[in-house]
C-alpha positions as CSV (number, residue, x, y, z in Angstrom):
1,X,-48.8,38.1,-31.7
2,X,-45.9,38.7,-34.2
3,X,-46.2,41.7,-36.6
4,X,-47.5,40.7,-40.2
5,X,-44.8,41.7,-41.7
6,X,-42.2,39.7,-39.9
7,X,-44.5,36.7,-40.3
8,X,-44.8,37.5,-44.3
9,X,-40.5,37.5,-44.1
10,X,-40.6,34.3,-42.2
11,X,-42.8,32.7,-44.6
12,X,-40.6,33.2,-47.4
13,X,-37.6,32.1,-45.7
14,X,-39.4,28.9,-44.6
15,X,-40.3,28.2,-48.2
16,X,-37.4,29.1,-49.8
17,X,-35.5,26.8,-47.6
18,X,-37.7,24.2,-47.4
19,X,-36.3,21.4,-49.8
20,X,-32.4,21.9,-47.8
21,X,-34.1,22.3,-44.6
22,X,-35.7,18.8,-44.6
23,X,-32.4,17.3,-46.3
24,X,-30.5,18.9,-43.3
25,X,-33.2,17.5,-40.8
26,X,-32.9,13.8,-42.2
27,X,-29.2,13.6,-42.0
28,X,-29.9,14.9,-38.2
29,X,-32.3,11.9,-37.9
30,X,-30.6,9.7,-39.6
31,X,-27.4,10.0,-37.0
32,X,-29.6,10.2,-34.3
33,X,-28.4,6.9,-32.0
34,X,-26.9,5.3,-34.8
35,X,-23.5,5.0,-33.1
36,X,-23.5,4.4,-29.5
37,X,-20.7,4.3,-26.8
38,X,-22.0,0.4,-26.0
39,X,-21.6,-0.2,-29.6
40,X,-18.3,0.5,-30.3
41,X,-15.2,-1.8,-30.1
42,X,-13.5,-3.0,-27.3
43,X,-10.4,-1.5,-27.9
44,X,-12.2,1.5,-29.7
45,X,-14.1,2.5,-25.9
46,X,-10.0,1.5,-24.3
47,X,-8.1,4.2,-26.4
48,X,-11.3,7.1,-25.3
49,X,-11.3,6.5,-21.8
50,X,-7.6,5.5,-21.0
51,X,-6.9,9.4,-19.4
52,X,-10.5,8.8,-17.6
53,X,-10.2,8.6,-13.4
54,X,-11.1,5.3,-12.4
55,X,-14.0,6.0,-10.6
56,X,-15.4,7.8,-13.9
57,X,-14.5,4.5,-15.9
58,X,-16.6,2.7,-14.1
59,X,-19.6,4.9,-14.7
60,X,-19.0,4.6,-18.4
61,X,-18.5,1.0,-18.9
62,X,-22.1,0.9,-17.7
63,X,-23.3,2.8,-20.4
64,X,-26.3,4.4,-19.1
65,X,-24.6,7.1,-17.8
66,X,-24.4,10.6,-19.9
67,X,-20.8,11.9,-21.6
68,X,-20.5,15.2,-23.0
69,X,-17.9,16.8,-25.0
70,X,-16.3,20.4,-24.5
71,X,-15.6,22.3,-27.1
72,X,-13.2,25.4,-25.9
73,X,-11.3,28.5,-27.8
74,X,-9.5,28.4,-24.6
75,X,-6.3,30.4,-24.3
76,X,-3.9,33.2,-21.9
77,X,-3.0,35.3,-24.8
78,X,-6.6,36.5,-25.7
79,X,-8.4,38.8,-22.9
80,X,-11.9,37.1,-24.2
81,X,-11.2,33.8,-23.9
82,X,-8.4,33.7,-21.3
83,X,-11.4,33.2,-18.5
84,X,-12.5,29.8,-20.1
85,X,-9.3,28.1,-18.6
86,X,-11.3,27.1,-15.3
87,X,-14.2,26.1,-17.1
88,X,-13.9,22.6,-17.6
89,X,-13.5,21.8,-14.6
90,X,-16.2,23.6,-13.3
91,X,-18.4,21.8,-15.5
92,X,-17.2,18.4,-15.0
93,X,-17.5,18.6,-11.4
94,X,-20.7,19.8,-11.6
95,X,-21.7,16.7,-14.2
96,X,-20.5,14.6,-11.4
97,X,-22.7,15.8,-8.7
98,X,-25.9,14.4,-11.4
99,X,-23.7,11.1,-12.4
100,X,-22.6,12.6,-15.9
101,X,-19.3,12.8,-17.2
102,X,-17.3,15.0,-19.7
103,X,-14.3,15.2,-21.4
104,X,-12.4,18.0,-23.3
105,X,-12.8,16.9,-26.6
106,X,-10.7,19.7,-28.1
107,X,-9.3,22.9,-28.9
108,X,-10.0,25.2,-31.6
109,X,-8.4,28.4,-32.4
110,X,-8.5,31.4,-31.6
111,X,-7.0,34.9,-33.0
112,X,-7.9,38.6,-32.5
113,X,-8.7,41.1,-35.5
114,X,-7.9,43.8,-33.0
115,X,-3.9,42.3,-32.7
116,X,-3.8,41.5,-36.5
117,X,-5.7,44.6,-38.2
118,X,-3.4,46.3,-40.9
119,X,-1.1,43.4,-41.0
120,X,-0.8,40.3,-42.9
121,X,-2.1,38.1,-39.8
122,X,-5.8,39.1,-40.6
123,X,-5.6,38.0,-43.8
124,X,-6.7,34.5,-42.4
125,X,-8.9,35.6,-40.3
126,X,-12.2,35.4,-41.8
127,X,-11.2,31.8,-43.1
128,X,-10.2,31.2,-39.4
129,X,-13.9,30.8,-39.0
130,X,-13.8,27.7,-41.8
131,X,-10.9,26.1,-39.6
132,X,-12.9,26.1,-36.2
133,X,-15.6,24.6,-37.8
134,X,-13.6,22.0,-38.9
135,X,-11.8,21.6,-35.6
136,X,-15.2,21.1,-33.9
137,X,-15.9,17.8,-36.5
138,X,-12.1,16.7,-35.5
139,X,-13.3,16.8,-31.6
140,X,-16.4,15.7,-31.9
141,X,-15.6,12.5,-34.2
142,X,-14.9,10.1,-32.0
143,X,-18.6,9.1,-31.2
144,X,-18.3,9.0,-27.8
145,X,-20.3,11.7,-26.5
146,X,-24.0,12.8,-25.2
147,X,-24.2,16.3,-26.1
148,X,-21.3,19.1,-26.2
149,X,-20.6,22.2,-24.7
150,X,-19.0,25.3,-26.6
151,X,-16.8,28.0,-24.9
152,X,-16.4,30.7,-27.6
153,X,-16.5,34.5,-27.6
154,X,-15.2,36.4,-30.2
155,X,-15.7,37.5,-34.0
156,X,-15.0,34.1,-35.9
157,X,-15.2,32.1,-33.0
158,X,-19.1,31.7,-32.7
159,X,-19.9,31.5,-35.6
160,X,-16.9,28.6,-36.5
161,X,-18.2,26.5,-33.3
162,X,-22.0,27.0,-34.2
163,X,-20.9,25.8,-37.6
164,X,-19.4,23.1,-36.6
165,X,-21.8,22.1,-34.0
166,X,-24.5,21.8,-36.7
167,X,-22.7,19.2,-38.4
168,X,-23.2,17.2,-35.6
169,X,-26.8,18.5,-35.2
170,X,-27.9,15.5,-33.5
171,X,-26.1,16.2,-30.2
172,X,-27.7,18.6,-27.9
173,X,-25.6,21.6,-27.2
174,X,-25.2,24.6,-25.3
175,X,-22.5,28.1,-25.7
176,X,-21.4,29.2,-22.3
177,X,-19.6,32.7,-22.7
178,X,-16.9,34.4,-21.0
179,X,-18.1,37.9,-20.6
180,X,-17.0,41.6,-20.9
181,X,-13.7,43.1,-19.2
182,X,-14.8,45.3,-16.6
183,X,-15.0,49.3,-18.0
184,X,-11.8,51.2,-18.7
185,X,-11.5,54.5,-20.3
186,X,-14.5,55.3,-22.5
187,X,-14.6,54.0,-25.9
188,X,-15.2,57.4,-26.8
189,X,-12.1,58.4,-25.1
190,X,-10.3,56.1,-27.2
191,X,-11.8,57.2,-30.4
192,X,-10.4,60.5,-29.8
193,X,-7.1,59.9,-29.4
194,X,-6.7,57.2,-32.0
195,X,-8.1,60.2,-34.1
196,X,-5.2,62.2,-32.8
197,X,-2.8,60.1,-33.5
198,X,-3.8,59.6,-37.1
199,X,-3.6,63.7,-37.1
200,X,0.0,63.8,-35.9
201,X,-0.8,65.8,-32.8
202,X,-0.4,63.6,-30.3
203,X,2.6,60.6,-29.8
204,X,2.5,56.8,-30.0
205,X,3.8,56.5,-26.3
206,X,0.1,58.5,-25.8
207,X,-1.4,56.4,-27.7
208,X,-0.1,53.3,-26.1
209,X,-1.3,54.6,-22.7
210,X,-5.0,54.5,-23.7
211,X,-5.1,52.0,-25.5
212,X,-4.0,49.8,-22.8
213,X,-6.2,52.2,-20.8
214,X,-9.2,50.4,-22.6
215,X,-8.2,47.1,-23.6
216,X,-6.8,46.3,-19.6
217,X,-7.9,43.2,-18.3
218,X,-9.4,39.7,-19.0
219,X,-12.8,39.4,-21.2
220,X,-14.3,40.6,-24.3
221,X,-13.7,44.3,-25.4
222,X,-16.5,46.2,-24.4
223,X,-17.4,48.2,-27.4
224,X,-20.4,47.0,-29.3
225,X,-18.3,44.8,-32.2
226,X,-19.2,41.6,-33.9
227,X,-17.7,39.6,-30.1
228,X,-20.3,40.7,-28.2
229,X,-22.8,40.9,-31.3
230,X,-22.2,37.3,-31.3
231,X,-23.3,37.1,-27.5
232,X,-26.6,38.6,-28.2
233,X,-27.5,37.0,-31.4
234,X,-27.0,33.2,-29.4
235,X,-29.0,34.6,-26.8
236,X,-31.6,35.4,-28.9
237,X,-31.1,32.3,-30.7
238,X,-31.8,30.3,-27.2
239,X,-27.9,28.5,-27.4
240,X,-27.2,30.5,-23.9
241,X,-28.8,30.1,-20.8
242,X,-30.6,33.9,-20.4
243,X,-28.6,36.8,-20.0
244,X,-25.6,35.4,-19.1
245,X,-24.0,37.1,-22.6
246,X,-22.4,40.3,-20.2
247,X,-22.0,39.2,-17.0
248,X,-18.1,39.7,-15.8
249,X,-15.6,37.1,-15.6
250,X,-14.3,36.1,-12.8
251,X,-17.5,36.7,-10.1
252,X,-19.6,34.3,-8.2
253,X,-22.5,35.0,-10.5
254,X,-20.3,34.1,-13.9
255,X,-19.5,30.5,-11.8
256,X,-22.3,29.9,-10.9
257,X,-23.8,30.6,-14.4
258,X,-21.1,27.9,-15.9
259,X,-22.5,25.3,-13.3
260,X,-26.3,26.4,-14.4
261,X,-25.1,25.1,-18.1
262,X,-24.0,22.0,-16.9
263,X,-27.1,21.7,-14.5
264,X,-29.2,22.3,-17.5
265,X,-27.3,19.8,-19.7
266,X,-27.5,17.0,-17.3
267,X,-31.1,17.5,-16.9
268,X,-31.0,15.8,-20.4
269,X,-34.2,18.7,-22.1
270,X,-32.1,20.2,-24.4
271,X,-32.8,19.2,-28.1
272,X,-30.6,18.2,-30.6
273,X,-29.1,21.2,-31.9
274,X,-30.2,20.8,-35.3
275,X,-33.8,20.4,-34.6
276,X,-33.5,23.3,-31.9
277,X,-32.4,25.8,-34.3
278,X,-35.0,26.8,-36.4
279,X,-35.9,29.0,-39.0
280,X,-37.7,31.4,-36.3
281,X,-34.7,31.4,-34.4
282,X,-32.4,32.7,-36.7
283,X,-34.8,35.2,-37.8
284,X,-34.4,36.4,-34.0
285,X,-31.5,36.6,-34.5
286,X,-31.5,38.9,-37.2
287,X,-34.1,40.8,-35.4
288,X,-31.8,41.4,-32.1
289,X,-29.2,42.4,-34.7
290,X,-31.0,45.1,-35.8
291,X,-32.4,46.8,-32.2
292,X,-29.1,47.1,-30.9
293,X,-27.4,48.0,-34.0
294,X,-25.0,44.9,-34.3
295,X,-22.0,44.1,-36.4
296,X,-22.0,44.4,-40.0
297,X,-20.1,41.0,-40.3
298,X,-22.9,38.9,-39.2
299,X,-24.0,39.8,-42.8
300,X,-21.6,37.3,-43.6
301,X,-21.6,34.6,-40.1
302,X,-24.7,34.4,-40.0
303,X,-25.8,33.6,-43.9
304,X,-23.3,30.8,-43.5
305,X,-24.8,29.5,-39.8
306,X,-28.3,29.4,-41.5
307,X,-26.9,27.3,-44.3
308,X,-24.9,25.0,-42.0
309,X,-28.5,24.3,-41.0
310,X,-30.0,24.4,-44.1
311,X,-31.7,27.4,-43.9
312,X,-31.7,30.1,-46.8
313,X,-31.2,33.4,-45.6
314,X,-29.8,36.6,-47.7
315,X,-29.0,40.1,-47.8
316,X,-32.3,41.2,-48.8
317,X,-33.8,39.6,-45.6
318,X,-31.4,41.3,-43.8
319,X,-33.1,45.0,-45.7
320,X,-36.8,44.0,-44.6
321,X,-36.2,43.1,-41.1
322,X,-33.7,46.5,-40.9
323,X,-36.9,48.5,-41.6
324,X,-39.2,46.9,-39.6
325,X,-37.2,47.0,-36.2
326,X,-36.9,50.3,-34.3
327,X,-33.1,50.7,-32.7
328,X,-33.3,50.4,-29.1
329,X,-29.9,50.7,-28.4
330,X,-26.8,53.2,-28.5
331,X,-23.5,51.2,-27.6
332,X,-20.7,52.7,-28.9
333,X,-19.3,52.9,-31.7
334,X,-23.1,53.8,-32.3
335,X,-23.1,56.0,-28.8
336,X,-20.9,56.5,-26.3
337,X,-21.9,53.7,-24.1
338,X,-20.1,50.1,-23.5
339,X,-21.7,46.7,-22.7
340,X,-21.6,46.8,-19.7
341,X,-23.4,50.3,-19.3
342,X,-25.8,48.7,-21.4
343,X,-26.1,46.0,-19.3
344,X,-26.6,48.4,-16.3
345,X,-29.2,50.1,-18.6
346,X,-31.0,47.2,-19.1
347,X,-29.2,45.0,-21.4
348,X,-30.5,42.1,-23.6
349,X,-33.5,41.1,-21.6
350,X,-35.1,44.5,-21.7
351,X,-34.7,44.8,-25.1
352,X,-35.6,40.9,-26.3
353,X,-38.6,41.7,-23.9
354,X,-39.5,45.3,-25.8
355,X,-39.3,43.1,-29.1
356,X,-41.2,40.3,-27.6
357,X,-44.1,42.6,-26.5
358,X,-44.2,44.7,-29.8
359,X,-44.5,41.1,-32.2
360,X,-41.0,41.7,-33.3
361,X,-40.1,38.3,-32.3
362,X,-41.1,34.5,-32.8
363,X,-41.9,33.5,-29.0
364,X,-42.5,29.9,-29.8
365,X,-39.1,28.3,-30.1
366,X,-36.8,26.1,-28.6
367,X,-34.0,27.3,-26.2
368,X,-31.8,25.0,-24.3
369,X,-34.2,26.3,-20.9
370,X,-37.4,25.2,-22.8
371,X,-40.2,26.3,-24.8
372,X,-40.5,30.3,-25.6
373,X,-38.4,32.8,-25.0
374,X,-40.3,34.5,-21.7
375,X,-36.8,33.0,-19.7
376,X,-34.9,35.2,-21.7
377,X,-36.7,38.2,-20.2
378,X,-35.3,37.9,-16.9
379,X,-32.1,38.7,-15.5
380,X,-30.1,36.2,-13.3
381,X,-28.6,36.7,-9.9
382,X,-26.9,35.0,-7.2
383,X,-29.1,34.8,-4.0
384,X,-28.4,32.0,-1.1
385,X,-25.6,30.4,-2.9
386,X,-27.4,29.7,-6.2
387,X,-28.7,31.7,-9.5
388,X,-32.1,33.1,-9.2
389,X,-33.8,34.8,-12.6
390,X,-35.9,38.0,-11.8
391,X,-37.6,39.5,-14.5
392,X,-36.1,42.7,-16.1
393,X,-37.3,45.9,-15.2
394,X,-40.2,47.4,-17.1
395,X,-38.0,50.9,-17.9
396,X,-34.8,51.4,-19.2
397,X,-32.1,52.6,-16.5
398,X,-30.9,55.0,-19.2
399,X,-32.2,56.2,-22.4
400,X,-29.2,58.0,-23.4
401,X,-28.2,54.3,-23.8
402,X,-31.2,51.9,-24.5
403,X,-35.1,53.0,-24.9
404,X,-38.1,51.0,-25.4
405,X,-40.1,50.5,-29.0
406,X,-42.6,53.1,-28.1
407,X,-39.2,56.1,-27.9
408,X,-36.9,54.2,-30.4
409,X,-33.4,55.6,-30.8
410,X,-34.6,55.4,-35.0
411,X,-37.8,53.9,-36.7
412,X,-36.0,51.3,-38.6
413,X,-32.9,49.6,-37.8
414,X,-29.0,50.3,-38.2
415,X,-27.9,48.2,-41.5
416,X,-29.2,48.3,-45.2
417,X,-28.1,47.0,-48.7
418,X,-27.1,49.6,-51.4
419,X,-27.1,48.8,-55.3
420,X,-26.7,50.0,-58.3
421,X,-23.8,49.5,-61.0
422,X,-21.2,49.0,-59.2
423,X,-22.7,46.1,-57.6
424,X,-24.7,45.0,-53.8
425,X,-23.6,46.0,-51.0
426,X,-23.8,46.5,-46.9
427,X,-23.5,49.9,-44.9
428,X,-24.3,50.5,-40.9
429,X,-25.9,54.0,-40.8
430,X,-26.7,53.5,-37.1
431,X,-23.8,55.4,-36.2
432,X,-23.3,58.1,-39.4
433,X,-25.5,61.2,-39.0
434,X,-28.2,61.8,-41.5
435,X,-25.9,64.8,-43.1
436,X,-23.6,62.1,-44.1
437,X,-26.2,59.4,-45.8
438,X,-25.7,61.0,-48.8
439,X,-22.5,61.6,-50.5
440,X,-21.6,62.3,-54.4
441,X,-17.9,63.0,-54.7
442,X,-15.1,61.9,-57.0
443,X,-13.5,58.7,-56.9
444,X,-9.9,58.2,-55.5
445,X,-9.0,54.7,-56.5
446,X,-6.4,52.8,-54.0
447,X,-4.9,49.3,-54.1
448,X,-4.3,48.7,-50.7
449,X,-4.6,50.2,-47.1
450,X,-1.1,51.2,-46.7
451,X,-1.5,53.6,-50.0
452,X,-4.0,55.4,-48.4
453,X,-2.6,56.0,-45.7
454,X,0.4,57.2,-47.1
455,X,-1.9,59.5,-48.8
456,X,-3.4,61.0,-45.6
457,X,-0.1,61.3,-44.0
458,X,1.2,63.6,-47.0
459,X,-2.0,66.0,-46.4
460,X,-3.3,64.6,-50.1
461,X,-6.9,64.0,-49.3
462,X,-7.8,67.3,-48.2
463,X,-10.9,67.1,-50.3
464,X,-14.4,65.5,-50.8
465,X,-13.8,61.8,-52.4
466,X,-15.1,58.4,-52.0
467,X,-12.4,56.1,-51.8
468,X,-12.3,52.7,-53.8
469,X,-10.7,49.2,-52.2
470,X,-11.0,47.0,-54.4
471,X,-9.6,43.2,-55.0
472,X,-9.9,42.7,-50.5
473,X,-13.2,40.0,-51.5
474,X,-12.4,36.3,-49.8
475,X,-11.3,35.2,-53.0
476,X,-8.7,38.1,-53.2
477,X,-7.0,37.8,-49.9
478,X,-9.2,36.3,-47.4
479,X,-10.9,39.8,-47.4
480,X,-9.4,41.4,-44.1
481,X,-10.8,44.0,-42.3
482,X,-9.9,47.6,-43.0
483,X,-10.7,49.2,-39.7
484,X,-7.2,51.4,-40.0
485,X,-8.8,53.6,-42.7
486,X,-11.6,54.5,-39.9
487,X,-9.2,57.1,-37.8
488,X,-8.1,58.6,-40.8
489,X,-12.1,59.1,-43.0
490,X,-13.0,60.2,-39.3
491,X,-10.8,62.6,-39.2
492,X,-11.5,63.7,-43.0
493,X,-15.2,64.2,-42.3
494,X,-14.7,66.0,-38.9
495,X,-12.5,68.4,-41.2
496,X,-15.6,69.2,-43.0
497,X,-14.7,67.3,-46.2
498,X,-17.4,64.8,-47.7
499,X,-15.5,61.2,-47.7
500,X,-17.1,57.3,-47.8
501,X,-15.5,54.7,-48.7
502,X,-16.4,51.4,-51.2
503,X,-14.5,48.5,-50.9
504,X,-14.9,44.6,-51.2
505,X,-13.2,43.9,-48.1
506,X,-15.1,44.4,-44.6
507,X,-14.8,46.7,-42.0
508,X,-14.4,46.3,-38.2
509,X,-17.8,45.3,-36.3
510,X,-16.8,48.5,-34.9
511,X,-18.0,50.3,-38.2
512,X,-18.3,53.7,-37.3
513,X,-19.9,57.5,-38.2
514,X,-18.1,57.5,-42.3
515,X,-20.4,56.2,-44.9
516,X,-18.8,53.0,-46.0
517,X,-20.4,50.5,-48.6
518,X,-18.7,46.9,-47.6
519,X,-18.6,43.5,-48.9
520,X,-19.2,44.8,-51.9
521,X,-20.8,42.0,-54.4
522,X,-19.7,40.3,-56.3
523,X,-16.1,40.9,-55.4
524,X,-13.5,42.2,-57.7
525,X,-11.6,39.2,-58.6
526,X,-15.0,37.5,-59.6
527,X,-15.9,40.0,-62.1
528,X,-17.4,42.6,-59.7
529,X,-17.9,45.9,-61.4
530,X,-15.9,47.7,-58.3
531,X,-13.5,46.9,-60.4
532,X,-14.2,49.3,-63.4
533,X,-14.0,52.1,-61.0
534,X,-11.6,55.0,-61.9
535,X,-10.2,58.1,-60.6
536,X,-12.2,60.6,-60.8
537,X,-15.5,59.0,-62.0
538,X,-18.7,60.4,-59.8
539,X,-20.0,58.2,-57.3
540,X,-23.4,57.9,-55.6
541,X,-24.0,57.0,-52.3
542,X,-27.4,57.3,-50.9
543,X,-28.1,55.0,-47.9
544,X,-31.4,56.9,-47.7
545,X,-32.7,55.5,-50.9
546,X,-30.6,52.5,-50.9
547,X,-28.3,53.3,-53.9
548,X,-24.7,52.5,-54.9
549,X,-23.9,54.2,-58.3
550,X,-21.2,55.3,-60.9
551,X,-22.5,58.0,-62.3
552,X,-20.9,57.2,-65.8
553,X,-22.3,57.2,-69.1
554,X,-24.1,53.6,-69.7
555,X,-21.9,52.9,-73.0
556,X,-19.0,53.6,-71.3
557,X,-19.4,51.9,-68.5
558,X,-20.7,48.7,-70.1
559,X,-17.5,48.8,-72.6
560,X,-15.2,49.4,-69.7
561,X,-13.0,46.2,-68.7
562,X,-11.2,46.1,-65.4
563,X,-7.2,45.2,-65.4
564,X,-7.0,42.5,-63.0
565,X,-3.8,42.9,-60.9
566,X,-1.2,39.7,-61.5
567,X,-2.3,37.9,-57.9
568,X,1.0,35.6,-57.1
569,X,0.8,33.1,-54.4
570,X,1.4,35.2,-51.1
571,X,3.8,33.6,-48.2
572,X,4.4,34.7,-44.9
573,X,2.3,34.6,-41.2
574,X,1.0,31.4,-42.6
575,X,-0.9,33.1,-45.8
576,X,0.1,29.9,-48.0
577,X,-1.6,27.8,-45.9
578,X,-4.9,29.0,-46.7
579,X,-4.8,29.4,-50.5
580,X,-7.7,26.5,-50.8
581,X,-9.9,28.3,-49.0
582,X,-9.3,31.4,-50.8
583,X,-9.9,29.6,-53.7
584,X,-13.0,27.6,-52.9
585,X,-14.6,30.3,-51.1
586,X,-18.1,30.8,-51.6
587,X,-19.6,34.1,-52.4
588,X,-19.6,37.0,-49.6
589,X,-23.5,36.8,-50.3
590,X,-23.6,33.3,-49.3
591,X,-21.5,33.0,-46.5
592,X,-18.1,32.9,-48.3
593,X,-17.8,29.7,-46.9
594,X,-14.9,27.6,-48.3
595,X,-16.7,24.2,-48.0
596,X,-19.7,26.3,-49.5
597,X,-20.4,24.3,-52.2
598,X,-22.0,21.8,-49.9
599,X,-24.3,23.9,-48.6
600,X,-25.8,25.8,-51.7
């Protein structure tokens, strides 16, 4: 039975998305069989099967025989996505075994925040999400194909294929995931030393050593940031087979899990993607968000994944569910736990099966296993050669790491949305003791990461502040994240001094224990009052009470007129190319999406 006031949340969003919804669900329809391979030209069918063994040719010149596409972020420079180079051939060998066929249909991109943060390189990262969208519609054009499968892991990755996916919403679909590296030092190991560093007591060679120490071998990072977010929330969508999210690369399980997906896919019971992904499963979504204490940039992915699918979801849905869901889990950087001691602990279907029993969940949707989501309380293994789902144990392993709704880590969940004057925005509080939910301190303005830094490093900010980043919104600069200022605030408020930061810009899903008021709304350049701020002026933040405040006289303050900085066309690490999208982006509150306009 789901709790009223989830059902009262749902409701809403169901109405208010109800007109784009149905649009959405006829174009589905309407592309529904309308091209098929036996259909197409002559020469058309030639040019799409010319690289096709023989013996597969002949299957699919009788045209009753099932083609998929894959879809893969595939490559050897990335630890999450290095695994996936196998993959396509697992699956079409295992297609072949049912007489189905597949094809890689293409590429998409894939970069790292954690390479680019601080320098110009994540400046396109964010709209890297637009271009693997795009580059799913360039793979999936050529109307040859039964369904798709999509290998993706990390931040924009998902999100860009699940976007791009929904275009073509008729197809049925299915994610198949790479998994976690195996453990290396602890994250809170790391977050020492980076600390350290920052504090000029320890050297880089020492900092080199751990970090390799952590980030040491093929698979996501294990830290609880917006890749492995991404892995729960399509798991609580239903776009994964169960609990396959944290299971290592490179083991007999994993293999056998990527020939499950194309077991499942031949079976020909998964529903169009478009029709599978409801409202109720994206509110699931949000839900699973919540528990575990997810990544603050799904603020952002997962507005615009709704909308691809024309459904209307917003910040203030985001509030409601937040303080409705108890947080069930502690993964670090909101504990001192990784994935995959939460997925010793109890992982995913312990939780989804917590939420399930409590009515924190909507039970009757589509997966690509079926009706419901009872499958996604089980946990698979590999017994006598083939995978073999047991159902999750009924207590946690560890409640230093994951509990159950009835001992929640915290009554509500770990994200909320502050406003005031200065404008809307999001903070994680998951990981920020309660001292620090409250901060009124002076405003030191900066115009970029670099000058705070320089700042810290010349013992400046010895003090209480709230530091001001304004003018890092999508239509700025592609708003980058700013995860180099977290070492240095960290180090601040272990010093005693009361710091926060406000910026337009986002964070790291890696947000951590300083107060920090992100995506700020409406950005800078589009008139956002962050933009008035001023050395000096008080500032308000109470994540308590949900309020983000100047504390400046009202004339003032409405009489007060930012000076925009001059922005001049930036080049370098391939900036230039992505001036459109900066331009036609969207606001953060809807997506920032650069083919937004479509969808609102």
């Amino acid at each position: 039975m789901v709790q009223k006031k989830l059902m009262q949340i749902t409701e809403k969003i169901i109405k208010r998305s109800q007109k784009t919804r149905e649009e959405y669900l006829q174009r589905v329809h309407s592309y529904k069989g309308k091209i098929k391979r036996k259909d197409l030209g002559c020469a058309n069918l030639a040019h799409a099967y010319a690289s096709v063994p023989e013996h597969i040719k002949d299957r699919l010149k009788e045209n009753d025989s099932f083609n998929y596409a894959i879809i893969s972020a595939y490559n050897d420079m990335l630890s999450a996505h290095q695994p996936f180079k196998n993959y396509p051939d697992i699956i079409k060998k295992e297609l072949f075994k049912f007489k189905a066929s597949a094809q890689f249909a293409g590429g998409v991109p894939a970069m790292c925040d954690g390479i680019t943060q601080g320098y110009d390189g994540m400046e396109l990262s964010l709209f890297s999400r637009d271009v693997i969208a795009m580059s799913v519609a360039v793979g999936l054009s050529h109307n040859v194909f039964d369904g798709a499968f999509y290998l993706g892991v990390c931040d924009k990755i998902v999100p860009g294929l699940l976007i791009g996916a929904l275009s073509f919403g008729h197809l049925p679909s299915i994610f198949v995931p790479s998994g976690p590296m195996t453990s290396g030092i602890s994250n809170d190991e790391k977050s020492k030393t980076r600390q350290l560093f920052a504090e000029g007591k320890i050297s880089r060679d020492k900092l080199l050593e751990s970090e390799m120490k952590s980030y040491h071998s093929v698979g996501t990072c294990t830290f609880y940031g917006t890749a492995n977010s991404n892995q729960m929330m399509i798991e609580f969508m239903g776009l994964h087979l169960p609990n396959s999210a944290f299971i290592n690369p490179n083991t007999t399980l994993r293999t056998a899990l990527v020939q499950e997906a194309a077991k499942i896919m031949a079976s020909q019971k998964i529903k169009p993607i478009g029709e599978l992904l409801s409202e109720k499963n994206i509110i699931n979504a949000m839900v699973g968000l919540m528990a575990t204490g997810g990544s603050t940039n799904h603020t952002i992915h997962l507005v615009a994944i709704a909308r691809a699918a024309g459904i209307i979801i917003n910040w203030d849905d985001f509030d409601r569910i937040s303080k409705i869901t108890p947080l069930l889990a502690r993964v670090y950087p909101n504990g001192k736990a990784d994935v995959n001691q939460f997925q010793a602990s109890g992982g995913i279907a312990f939780v989804l099966k917590e939420l399930l029993e409590a009515g924190l969940l909507h039970e009757d949707v589509d997966t690509v296993v079926g009706k419901g989501l009872e499958a996604y309380t089980k946990d698979p293994f590999f017994i006598d050669e083939k995978v073999v789902y047991k159902t999750c144990e009924d207590k946690s392993k560890n409640e230093d790491i994951i509990r159950g709704v009835k001992n929640p880590f915290s009554k509500d969940g770990g994200l909320r949305i502050l406003s005031g004057n200065i404008g809307r925005a999001v903070i994680k509080i998951s990981a920020v003791k309660e001292e620090h939910q409250i901060i009124k301190a002076p405003a030191l303005v900066f115009h970029s990461q670099q000058e705070f830094l320089q700042a810290f490093s010349e013992k400046k900010l010895q003090k209480d502040f709230v530091a001001v980043l304004a003018y890092q919104g999508p239509r700025s600069n592609g708003m980058p994240e700013l995860h180099k200022l977290t070492p240095a605030l960290s180090s601040l408020q272990d010093q005693g001094f009361k710091v926060a930061l406000i910026t337009d810009g986002r964070m790291s899903g890696a947000s951590g224990k300083v107060p920090a008021a992100i995506h700020t709304s409406p950005e800078a350049l589009l008139d956002g009052n962050i933009a008035k701020i001023k050395d000096g002026d008080l500032i308000l933040l109470d994540a308590k009470k949900g309020v983000l405040k100047a504390l400046v006289d009202e004339k003032i303050w409405q009489k007060r007129r930012a000076k925009k900085p001059k922005f001049e066309e930036v080049f370098g690490c391939g900036r230039e190319l992505f001036a459109g999208f900066r331009k036609l982006s969207s606001s953060v509150e809807t997506g920032a999406m650069s083919f937004g306009g479509i969808y609102e």
